[in-house]
N, C-alpha and C positions, 0 to 999 in steps of 0.2 A: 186723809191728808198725809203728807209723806214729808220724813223729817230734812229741812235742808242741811244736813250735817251726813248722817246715814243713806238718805234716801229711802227707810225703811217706816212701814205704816207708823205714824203717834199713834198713841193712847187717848182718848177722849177722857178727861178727867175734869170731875165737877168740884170746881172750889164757890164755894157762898154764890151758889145759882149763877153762875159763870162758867159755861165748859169751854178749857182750855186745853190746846192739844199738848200733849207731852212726851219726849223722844224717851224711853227706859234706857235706852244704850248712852245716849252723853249727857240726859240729867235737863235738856234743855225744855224750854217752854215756848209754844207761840200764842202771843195773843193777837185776836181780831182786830182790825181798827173799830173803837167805841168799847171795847170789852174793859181794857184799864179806868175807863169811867165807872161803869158796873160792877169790877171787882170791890173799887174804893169805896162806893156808894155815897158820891163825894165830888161834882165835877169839881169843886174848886181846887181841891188837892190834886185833882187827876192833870189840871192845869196848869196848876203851880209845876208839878213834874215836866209836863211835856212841853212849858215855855224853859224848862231848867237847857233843852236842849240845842245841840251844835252841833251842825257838818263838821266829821272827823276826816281831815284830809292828811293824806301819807301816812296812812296806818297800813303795815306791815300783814293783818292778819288775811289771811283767805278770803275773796269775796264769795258771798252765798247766795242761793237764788231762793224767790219768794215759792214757798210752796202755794201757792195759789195762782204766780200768774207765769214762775219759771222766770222771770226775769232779773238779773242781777239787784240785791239788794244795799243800797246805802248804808254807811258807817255812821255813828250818832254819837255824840258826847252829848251825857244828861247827867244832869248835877254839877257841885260845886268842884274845881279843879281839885285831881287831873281828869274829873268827869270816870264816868262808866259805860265802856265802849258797847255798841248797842247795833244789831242789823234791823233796819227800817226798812219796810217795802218802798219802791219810789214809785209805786203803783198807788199806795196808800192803805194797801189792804190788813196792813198788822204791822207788830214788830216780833222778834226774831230773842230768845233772852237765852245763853248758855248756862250753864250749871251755876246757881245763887246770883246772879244778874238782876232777878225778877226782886228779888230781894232784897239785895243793895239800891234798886232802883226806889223802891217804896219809903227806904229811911228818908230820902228827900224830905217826905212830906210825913213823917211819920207821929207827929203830934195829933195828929189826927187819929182816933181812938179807931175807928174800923180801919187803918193800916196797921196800925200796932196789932190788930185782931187776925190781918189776914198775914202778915211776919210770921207770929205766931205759929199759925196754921201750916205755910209751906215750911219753918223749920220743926214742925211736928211730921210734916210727911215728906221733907226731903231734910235731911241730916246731909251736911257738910260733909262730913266723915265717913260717911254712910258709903259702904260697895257699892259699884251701879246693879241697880235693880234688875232683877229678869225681865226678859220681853214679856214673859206670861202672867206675872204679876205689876200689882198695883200698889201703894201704900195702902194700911188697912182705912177703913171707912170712907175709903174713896169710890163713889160709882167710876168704871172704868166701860170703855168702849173702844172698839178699832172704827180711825176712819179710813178709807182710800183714798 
């Protein structure tokens, strides 16, 4: 899968038996549609999130296209105002999360003990601060893989 920012292969990386793809050059993450229910291990918080959501209209930034179907992806306000702008496939096939996005989006629901687990975890392998990582590397104890 090829990132819609770059265009260049993700990384396949395994978070809590969830592989999700991840761009090294801009930090970003895509997940499946159904895979935020998986990560969370949790539908009701995964619901609680993705009823938090809203069509973002007249937003300013670049529209991107769904690495799976190529077709322009949707803008998304999820959570509590000013929301956290978000690309949705309008195919249905995943969403689209840039650099700490995935992670702003989990506080929604974050009383829930396996978000607080999985927080943890990408600010253990993705640091805020952190230089972008090389294409050839991965964060340590992450299984990594390239997909096309």
């Amino acid at each position: 899968m090829r990132s819609p920012i770059t265009g260049d292969p993700m990384l396949v990386l395994e978070l809590h038996e969830v592989e999700i793809d991840y761009c090294p050059e801009t930090g970003g993450i895509w997940l499946d549609d159904g895979e935020l229910e998986l990560l969370l291990d949790d539908p009701e918080a995964a619901e609680h999130i993705l009823e938090s959501g809203r069509r973002a209209h007249g937003v300013k930034e670049a529209p991107r296209k769904c690495p799976i179907s190529g077709h322009p992806m949707e803008k998304w306000l999820f959570g509590p105002e000013p929301g956290i702008l978000i690309d949705r496939s309008a195919d249905g096939h995943g969403f689209w999360f840039d650099r700490g996005e995935l992670r702003q989006m989990l506080r929604v629901a974050e009383e829930n003990p396996r978000t607080k687990a999985v927080i943890a975890f990408l600010n253990e392998m993705f640091p805020m601060n952190e230089p972008e990582v090389a294409e050839s590397t991965a964060p340590a104890g992450v299984a990594k893989g390239e997909t096309e």
